[in-house]
BATIKOL-689545 format. One line per 10 residues: for each residue z negated, x negated, y negated of N, C-alpha, C, O, CB. Coordinates in pm, whole numbers, plus 32768, in hexadecimal, padded with zeros to 4 digits. Glycine has a CB too. Layout:
# residues N
Z,X,Y,Z,X,Y,Z,X,Y,Z,X,Y,Z,X,Y ~ ...
//
This chain:
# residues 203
2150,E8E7,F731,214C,E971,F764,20FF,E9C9,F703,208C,E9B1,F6DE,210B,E976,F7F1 ~ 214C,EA39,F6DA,20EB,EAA0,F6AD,2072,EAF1,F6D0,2073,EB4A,F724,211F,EAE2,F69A ~ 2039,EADE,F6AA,1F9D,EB3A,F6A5,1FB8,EBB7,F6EF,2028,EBE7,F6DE,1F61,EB6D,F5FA ~ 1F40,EC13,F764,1F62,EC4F,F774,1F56,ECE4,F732,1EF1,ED0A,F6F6,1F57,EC2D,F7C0 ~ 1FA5,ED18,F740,1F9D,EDBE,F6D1,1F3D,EDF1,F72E,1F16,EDB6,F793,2047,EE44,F6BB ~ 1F0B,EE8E,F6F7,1ECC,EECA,F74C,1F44,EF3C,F73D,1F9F,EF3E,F6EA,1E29,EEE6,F731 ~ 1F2C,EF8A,F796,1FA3,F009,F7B0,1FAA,F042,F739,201E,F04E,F710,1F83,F087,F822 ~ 1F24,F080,F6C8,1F68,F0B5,F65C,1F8A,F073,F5D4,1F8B,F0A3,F563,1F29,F118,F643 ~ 1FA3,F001,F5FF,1FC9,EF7C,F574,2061,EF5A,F5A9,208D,EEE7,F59E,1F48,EEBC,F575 ~ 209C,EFA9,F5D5,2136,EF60,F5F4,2193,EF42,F591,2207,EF1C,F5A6,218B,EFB1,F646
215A,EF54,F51E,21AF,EF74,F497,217B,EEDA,F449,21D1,EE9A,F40D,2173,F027,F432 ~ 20D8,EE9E,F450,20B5,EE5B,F42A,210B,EDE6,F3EB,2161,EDA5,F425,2072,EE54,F46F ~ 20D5,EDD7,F341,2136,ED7B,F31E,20C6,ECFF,F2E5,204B,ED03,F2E8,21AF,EDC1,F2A7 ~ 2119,EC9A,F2B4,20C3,EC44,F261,20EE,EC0E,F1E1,2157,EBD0,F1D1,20A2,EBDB,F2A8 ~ 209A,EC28,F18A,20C9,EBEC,F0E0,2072,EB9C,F0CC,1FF7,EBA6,F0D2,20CB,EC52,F057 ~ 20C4,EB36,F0AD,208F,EAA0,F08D,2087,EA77,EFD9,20F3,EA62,EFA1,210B,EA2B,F0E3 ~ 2043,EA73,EFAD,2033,EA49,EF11,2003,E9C2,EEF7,1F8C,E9A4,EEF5,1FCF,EAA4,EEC7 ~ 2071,E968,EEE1,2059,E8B9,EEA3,208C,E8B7,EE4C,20ED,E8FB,EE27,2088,E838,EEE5 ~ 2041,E84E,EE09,2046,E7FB,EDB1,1FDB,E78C,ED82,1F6B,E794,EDB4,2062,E83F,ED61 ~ 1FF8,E71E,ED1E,1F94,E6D9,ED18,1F1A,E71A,ECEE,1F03,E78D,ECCA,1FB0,E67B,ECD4
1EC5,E6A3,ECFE,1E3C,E6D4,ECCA,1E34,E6E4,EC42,1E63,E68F,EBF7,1DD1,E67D,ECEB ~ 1DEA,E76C,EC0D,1DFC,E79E,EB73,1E55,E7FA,EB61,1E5B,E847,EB02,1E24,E73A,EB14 ~ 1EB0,E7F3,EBD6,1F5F,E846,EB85,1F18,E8E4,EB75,1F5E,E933,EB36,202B,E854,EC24 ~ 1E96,E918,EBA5,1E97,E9A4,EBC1,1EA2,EA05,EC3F,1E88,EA7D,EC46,1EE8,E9C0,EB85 ~ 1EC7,E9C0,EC8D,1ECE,EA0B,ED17,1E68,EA47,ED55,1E7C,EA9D,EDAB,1EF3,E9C0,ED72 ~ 1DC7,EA10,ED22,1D5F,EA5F,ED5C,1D60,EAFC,ED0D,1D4F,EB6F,ED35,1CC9,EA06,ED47 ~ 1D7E,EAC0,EC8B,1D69,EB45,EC55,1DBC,EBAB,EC73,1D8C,EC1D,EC74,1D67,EB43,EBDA ~ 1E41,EB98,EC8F,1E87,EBCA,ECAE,1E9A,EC63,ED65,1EBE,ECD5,ED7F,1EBF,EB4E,EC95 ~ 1E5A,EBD6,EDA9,1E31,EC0D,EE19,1DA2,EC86,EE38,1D8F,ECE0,EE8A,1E22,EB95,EE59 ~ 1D64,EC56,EDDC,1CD1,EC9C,EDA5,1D15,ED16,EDB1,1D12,ED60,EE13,1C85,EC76,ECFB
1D60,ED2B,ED32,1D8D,EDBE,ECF0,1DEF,EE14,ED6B,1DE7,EE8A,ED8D,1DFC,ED9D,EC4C ~ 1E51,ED9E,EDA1,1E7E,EE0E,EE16,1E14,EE3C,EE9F,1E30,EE93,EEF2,1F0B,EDC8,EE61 ~ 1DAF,EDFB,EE9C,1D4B,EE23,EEED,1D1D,EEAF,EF06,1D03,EEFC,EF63,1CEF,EDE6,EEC7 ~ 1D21,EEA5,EE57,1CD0,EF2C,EE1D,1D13,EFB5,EE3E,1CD6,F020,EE41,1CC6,EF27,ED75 ~ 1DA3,EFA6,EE5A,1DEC,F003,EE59,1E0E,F039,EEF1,1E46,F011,EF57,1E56,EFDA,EE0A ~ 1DC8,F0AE,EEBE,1DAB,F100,EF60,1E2F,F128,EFDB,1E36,F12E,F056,1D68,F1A8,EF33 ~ 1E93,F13F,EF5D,1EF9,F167,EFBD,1F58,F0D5,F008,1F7E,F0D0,F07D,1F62,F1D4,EF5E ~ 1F68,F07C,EFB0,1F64,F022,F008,1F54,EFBB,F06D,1F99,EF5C,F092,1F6C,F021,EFFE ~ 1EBB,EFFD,F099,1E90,F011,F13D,1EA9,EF57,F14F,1EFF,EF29,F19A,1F1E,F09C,F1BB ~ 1E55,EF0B,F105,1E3A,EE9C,F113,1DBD,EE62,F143,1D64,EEB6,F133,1E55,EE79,F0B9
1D7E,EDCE,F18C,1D16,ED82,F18E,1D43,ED02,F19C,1D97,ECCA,F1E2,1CBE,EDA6,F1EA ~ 1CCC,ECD0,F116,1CF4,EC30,F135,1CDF,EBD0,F19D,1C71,EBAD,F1C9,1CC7,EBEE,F0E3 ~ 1D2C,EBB5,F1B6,1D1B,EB2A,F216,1CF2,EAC9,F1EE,1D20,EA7E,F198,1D7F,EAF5,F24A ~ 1C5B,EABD,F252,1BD7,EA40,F21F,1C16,E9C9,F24C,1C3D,E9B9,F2BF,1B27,EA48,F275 ~ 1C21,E976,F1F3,1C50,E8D5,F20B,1BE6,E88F,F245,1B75,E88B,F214,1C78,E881,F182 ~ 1C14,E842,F2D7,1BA0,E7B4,F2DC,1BAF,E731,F284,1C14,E6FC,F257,1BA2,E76F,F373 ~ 1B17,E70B,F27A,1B42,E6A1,F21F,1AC5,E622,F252,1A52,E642,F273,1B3C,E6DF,F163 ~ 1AEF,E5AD,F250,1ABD,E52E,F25E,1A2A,E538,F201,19B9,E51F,F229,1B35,E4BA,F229 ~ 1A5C,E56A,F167,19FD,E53F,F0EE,1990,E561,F0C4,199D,E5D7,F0A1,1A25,E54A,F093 ~ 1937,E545,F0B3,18A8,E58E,F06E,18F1,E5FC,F02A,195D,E5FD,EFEF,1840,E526,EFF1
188C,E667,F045,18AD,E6DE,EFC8,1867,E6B0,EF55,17FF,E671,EF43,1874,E783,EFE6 ~ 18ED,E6FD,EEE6,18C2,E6CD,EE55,1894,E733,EDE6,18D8,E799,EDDB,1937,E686,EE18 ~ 1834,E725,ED9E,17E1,E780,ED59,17A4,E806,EDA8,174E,E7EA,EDFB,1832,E7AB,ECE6 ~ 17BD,E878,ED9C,17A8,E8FC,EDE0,17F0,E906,EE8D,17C2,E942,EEEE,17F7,E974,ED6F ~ 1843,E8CF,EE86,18AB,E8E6,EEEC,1845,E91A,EF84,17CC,E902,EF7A,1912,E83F,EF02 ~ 1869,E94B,EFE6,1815,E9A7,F032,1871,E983,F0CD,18E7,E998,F0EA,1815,EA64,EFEA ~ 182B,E95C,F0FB,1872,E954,F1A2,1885,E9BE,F204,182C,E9F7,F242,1823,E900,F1F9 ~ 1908,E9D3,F20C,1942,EA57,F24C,1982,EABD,F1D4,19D3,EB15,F1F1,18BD,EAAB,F2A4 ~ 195F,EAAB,F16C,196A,EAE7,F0E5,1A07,EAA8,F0E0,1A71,EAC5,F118,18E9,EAB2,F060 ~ 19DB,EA3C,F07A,1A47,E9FA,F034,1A8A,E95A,F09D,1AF3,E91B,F094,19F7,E9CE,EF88
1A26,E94E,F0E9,1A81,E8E7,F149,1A1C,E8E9,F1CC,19AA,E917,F1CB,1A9A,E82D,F0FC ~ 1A60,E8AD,F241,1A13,E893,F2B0,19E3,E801,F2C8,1A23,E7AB,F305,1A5B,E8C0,F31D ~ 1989,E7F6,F29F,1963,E716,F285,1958,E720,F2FE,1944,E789,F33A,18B6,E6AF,F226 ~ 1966,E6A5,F335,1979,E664,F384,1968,E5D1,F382,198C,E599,F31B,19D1,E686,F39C ~ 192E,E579,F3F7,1938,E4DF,F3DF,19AD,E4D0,F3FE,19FA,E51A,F43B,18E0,E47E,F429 ~ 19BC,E463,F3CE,1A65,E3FA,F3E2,1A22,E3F2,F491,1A44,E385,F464,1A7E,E30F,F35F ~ 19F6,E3F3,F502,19E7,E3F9,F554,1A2A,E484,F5AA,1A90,E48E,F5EE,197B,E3D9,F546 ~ 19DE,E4C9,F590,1A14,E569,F5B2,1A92,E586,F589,1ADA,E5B7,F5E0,19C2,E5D9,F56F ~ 1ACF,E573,F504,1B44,E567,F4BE,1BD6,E518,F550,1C44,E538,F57E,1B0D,E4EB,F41C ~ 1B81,E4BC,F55B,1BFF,E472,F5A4,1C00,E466,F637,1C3D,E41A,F683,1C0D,E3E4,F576
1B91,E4E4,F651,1B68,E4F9,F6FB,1BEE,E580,F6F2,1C43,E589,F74B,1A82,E53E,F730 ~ 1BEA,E5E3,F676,1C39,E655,F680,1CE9,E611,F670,1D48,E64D,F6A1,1C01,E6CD,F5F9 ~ 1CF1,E5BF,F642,1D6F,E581,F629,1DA4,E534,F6E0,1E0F,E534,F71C,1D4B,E4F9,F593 ~ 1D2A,E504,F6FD,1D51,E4D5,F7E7,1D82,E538,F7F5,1DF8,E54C,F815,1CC0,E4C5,F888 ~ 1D0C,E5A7,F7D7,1CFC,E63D,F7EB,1D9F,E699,F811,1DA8,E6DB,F878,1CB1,E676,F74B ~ 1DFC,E68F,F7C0,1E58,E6E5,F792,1E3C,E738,F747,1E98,E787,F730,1E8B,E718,F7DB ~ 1DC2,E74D,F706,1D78,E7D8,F6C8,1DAD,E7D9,F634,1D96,E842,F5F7,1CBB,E7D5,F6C9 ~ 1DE3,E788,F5FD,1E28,E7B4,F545,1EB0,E80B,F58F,1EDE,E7FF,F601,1E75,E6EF,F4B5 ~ 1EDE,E86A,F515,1F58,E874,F503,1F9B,E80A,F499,2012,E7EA,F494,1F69,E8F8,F4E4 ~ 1F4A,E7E7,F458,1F89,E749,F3EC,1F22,E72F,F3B4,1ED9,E772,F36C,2007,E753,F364
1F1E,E6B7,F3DD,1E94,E65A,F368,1EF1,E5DC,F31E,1F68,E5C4,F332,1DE5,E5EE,F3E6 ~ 1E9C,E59D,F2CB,1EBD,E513,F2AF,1E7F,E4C4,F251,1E5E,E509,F1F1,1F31,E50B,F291 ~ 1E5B,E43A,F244,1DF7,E3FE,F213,1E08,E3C4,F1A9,1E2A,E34F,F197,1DCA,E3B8,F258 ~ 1DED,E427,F14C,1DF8,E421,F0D5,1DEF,E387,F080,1E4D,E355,F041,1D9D,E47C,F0B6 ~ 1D6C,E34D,F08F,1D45,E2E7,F069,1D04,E2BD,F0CD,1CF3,E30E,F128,1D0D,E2E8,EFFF ~ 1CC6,E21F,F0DE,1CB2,E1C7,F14D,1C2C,E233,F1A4,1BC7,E257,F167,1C7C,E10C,F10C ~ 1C45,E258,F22E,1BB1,E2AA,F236,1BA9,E349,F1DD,1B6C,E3AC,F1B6,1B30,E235,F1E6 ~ 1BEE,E319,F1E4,1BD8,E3DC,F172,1C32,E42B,F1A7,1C9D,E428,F16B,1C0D,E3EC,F0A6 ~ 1C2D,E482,F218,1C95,E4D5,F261,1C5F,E57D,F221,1BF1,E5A4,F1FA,1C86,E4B9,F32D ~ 1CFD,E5CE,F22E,1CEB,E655,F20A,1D5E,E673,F290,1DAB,E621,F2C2,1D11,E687,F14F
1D4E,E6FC,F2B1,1D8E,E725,F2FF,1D59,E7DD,F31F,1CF5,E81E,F301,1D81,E6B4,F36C ~ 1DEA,E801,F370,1DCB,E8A1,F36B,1DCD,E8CD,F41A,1E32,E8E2,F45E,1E5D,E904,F2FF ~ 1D31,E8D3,F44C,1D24,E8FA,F4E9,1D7E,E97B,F4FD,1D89,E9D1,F4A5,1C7B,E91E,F519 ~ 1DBB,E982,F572,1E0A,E9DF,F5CB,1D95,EA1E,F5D9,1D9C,EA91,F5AE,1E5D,E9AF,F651 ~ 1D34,EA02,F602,1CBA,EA95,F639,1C95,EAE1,F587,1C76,EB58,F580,1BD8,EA33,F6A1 ~ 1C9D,EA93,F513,1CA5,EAF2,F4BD,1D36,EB51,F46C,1D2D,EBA5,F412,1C5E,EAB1,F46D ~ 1D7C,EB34,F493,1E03,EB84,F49F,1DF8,EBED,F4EA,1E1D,EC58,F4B9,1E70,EB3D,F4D5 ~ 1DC0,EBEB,F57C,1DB6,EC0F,F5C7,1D15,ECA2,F5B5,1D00,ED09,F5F5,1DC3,EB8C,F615 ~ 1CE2,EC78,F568,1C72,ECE5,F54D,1CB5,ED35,F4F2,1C94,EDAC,F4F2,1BE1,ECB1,F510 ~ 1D1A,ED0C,F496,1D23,ED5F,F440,1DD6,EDA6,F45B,1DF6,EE02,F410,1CF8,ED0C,F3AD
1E1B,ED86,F4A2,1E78,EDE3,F4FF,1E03,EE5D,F538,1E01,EED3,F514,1EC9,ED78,F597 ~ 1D9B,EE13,F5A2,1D3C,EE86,F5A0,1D18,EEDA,F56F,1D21,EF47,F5A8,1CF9,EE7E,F5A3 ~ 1CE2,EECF,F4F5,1CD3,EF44,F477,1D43,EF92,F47E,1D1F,F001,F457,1CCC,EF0A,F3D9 ~ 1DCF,EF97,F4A0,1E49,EFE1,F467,1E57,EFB3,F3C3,1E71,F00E,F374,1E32,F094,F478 ~ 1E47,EF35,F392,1E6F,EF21,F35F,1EA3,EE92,F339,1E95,EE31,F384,1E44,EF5D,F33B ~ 1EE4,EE8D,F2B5,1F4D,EE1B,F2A7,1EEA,EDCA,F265,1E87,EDF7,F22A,1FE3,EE37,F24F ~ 1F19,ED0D,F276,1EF8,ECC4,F260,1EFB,EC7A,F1F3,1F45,EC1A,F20D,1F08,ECAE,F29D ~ 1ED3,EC72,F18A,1EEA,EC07,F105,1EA5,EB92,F0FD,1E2B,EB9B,F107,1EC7,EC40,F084 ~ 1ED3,EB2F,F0EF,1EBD,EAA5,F0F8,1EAA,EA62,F04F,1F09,EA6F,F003,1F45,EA64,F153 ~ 1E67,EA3C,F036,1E44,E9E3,EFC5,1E55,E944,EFE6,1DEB,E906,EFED,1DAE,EA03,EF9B
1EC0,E903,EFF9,1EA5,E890,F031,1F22,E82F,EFFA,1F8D,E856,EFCB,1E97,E8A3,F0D0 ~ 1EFB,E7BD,F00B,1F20,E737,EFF2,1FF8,E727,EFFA,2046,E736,F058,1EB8,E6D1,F084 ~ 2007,E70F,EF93,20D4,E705,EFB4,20F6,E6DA,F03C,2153,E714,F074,2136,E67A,EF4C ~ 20B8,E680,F076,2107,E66E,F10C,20C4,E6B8,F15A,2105,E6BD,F1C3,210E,E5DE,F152 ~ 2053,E703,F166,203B,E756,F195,2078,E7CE,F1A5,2083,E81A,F204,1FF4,E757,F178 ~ 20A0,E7CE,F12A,20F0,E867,F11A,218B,E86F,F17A,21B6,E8B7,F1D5,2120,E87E,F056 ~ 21B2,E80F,F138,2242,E7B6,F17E,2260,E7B2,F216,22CC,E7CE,F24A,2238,E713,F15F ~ 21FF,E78F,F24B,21E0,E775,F2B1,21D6,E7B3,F30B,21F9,E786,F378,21A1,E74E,F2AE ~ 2184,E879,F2F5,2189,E8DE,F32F,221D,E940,F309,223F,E996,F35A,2104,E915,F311 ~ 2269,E92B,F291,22DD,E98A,F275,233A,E92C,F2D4,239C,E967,F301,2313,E9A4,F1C0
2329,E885,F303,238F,E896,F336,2373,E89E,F3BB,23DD,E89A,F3F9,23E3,E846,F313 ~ 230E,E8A8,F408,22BE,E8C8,F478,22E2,E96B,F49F,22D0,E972,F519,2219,E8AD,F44F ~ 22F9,E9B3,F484,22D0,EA3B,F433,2338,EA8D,F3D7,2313,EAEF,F396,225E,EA14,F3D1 ~ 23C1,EA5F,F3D8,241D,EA8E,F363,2420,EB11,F350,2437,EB37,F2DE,24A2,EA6B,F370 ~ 240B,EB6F,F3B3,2427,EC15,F394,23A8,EC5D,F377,23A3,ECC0,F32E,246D,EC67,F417 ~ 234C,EC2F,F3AF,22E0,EC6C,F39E,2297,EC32,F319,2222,EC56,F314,2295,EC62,F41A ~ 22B5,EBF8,F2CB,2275,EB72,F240,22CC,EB9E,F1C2,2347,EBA0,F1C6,22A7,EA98,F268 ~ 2275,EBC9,F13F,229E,EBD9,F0FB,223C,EB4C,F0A6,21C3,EB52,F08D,22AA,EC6A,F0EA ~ 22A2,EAC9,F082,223E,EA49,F045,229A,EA7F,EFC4,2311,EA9C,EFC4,2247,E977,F08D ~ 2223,EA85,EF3D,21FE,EA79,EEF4,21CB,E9E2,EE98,2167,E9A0,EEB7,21CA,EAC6,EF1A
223E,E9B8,EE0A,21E5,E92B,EDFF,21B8,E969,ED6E,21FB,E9BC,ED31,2246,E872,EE02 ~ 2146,E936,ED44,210C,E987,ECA0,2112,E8FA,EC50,20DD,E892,EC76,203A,E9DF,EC9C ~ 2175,E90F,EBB3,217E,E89F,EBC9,2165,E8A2,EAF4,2187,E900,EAAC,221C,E865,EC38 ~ 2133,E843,EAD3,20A3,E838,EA66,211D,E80D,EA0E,2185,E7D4,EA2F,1FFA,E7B1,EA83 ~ 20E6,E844,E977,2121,E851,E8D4,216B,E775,E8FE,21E3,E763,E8E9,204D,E87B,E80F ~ 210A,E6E8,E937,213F,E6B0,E935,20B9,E650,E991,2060,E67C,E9DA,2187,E6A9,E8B8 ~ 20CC,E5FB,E979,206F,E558,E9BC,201B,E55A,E94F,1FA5,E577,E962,20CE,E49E,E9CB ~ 2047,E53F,E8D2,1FA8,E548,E883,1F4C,E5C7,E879,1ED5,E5C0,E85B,1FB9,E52A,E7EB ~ 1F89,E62F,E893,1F20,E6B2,E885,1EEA,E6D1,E920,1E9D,E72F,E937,1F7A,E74E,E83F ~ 1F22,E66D,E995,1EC5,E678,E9EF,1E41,E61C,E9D0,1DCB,E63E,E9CD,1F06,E65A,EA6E
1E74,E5AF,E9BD,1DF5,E551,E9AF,1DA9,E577,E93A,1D36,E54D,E940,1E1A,E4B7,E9A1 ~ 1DBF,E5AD,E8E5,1D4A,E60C,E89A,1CEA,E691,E8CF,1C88,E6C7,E89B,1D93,E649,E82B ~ 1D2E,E6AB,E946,1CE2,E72E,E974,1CA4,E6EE,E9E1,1C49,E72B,EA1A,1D3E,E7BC,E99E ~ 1CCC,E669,EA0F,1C77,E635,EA79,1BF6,E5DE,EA47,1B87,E5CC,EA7A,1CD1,E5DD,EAD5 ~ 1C30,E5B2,E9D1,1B75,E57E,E97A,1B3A,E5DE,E959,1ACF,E5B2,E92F,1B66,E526,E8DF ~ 1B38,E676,E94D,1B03,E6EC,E91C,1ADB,E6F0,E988,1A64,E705,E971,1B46,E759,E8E0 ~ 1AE8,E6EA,EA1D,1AA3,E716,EA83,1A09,E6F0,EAAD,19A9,E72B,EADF,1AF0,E6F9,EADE ~ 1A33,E639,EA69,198D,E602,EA86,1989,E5E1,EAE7,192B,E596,EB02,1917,E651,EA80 ~ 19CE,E5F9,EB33,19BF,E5D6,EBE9,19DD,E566,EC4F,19CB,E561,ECC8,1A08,E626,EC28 ~ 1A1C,E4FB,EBE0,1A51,E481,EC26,1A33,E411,EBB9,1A10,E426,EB45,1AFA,E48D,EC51
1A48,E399,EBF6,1A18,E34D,EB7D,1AC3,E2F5,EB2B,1B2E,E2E9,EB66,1988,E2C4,EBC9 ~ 1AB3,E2DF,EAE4,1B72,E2AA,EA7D,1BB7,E25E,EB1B,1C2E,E272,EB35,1B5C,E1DC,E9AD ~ 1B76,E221,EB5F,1BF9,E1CA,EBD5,1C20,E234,EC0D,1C94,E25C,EC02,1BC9,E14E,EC5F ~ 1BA1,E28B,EC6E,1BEE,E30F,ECBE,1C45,E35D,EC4E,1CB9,E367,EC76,1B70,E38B,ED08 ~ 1C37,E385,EBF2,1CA8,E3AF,EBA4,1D22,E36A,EB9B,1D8C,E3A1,EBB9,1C85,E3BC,EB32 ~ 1D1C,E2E4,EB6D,1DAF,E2CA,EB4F,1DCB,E2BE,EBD8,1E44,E2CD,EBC5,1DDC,E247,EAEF ~ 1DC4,E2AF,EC5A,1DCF,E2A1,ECD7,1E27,E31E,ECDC,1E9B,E312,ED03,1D49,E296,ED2B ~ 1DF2,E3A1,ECB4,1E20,E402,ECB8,1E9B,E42C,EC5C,1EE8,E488,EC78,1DC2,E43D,ECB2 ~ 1E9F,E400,EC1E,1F01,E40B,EB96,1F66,E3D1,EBDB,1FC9,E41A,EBE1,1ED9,E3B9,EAFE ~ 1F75,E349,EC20,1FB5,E2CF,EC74,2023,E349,ECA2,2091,E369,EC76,1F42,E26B,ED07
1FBA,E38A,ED2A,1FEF,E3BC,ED6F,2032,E43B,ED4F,2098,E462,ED89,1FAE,E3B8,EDBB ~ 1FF2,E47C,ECED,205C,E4FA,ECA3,20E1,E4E0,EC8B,213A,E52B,ECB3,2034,E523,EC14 ~ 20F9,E464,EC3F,2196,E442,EC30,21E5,E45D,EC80,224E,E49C,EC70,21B7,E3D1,EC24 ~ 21AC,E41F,ED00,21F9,E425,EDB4,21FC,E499,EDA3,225F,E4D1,ED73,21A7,E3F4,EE58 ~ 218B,E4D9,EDC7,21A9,E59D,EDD6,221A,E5E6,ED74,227A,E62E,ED90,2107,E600,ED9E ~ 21F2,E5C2,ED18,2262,E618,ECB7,22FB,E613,ECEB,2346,E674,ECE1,2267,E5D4,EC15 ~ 2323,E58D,ED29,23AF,E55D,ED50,23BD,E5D8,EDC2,2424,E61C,EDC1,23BB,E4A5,ED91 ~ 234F,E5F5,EE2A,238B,E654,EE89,23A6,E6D7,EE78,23D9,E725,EEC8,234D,E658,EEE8 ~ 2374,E6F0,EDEB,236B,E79D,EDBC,2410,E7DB,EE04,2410,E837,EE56,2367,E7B4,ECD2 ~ 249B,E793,EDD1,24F1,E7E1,EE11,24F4,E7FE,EEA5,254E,E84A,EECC,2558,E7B5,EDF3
248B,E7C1,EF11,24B2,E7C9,EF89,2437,E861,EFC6,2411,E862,F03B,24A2,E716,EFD5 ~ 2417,E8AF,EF80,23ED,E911,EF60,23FF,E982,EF6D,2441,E98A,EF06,23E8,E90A,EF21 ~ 2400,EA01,EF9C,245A,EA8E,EF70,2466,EA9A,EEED,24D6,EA9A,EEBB,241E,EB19,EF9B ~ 23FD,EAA5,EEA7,23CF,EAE1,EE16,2373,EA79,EDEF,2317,EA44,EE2D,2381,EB7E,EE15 ~ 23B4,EA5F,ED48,2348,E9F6,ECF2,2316,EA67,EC91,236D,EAA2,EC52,239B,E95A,EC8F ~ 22A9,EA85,EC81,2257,EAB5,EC08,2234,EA45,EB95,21E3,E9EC,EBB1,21CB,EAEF,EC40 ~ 2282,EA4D,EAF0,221C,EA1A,EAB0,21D6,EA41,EA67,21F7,EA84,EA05,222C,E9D8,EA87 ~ 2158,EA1C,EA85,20EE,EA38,EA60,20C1,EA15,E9A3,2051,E9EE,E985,20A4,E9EF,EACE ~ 2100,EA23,E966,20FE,EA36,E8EA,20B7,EA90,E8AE,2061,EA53,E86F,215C,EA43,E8CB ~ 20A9,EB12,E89D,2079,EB80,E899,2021,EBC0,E903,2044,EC32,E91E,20D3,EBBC,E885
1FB3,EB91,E948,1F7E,EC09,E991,1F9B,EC91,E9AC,1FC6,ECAF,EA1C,1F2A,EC18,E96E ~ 1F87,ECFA,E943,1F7C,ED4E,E964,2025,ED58,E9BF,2032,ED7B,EA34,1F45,ED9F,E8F1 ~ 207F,ED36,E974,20F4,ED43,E9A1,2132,ECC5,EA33,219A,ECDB,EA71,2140,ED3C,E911 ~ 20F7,EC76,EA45,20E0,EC59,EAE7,20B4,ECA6,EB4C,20EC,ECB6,EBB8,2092,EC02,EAFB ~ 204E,ECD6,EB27,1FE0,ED74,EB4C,2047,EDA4,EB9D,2058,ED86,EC13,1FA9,EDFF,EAB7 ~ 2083,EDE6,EB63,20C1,EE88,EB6B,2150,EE53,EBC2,2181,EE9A,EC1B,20EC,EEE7,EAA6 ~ 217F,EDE9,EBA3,21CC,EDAE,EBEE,21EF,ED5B,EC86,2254,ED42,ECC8,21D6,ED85,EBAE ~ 215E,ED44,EC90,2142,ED1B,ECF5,2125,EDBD,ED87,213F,EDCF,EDFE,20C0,ECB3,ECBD ~ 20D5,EE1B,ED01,20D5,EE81,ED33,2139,EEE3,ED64,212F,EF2C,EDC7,209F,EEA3,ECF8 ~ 2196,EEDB,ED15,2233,EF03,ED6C,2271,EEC1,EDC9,22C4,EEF3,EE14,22A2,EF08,ED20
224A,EE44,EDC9,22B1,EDE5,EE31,2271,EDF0,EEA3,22B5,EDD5,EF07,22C9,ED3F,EE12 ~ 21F2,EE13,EEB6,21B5,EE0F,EF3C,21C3,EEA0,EF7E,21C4,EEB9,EFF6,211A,EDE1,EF31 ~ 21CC,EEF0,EF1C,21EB,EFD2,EF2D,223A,EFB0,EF6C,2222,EFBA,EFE5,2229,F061,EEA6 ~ 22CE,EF72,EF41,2335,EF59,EF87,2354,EF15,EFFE,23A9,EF28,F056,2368,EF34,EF49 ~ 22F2,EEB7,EFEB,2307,EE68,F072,22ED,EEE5,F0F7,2337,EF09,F153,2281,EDD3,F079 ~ 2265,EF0E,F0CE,222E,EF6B,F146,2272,EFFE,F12D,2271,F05B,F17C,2177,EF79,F144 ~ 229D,EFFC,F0CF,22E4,F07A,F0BB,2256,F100,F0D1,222E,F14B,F12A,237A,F082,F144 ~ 2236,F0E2,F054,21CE,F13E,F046,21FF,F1D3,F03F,21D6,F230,F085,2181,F11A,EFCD ~ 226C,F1D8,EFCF,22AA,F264,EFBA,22BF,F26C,F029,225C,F2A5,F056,231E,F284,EF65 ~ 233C,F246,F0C0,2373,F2A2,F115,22E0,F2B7,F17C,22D8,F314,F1CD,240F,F261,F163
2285,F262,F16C,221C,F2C3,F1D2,21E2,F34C,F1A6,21D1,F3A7,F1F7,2195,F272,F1F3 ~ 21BE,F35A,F103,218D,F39F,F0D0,21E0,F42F,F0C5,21BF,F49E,F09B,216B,F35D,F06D ~ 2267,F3F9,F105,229C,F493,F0E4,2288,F4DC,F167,22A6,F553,F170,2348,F49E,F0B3
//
């Protein structure tokens, strides 16, 4: 079941941005953040895992124990979670969908390929999924040892699982590749104008 709108969010949409880890999608999402007219907030992910380096609770994720995690899953309370690795759950609460319909505004998701998957097909009219998808497999796993943040197994673990991801990119609306930044940027930035149709409100 969908989240409920509030009376002046009837329009409310959701853009979903996946891809593996490294491909760029944070950055990506960052920059449409920034952009005022398209009347965005991100949607805070729960997560099983210690926060890593800076990361900020309520900020950049909602921690949680693998306890609480799988009381909201009895619960009915995800719109889609799933467990990533053994004990390591991510997932996106209906009560935070639900705050940010509140705002009157639309929802962007930074989250995991079956995550994404999972709500466009939950969701087909209202979901614009997005997959961002990296120059190749070796220039992810170079930007994921630049991060510092995991140790070589959680990486190739991750690398593992990129392969899988890459296979679902066609089941997608729109693949961005991410080759060029600036020019993902600007592209990503039209595909979402359009989705919400920024021009016909503005006129």
């Amino acid at each position: 079941m969908l989240p409920t709108k509030s009376s002046n969010q009837k329009e409310g949409k959701l853009i979903v941005f996946s891809a593996p880890s490294g491909s760029g999608k944070t950055t990506i999402v960052r920059h449409l953040l920034g952009i005022e007219k398209l009347n965005l907030e991100f949607s805070i992910s729960a997560t099983s895992r210690e926060p890593r380096g800076d990361e900020i609770n309520g900020k950049d994720y909602y921690f949680i124990s693998t306890k609480e995690f799988k009381n909201h899953i009895k619960n009915d309370d995800f719109l889609e979670w799933e467990e990533v690795y053994r004990d390591n759950f991510y997932g996106t609460l209906k009560s935070e969908v639900e705050r940010i319909w509140a705002l009157g505004k639309h929802v962007i998701f930074d989250i995991d390929v079956a995550g994404g998957l999972r709500i466009k097909k939950k969701f087909p009219k209202e979901t614009l999924a997005v997959f961002v998808k990296p120059p190749s497999v070796d220039e992810l796993k170079i930007r994921l040892k630049k991060r510092k943040t995991e140790s070589e197994d959680r990486i190739n673990m991750r690398i593992a699982k990129a392969s899988v991801e890459l296979a679902t990119a066609p089941q997608f609306d729109k693949i961005i590749k991410n080759y060029d930044l600036e020019v993902a940027l600007k592209e990503a930035e039209n595909l979402v104008a359009d989705f919400i149709d920024v021009k016909h409100k503005n006129k």
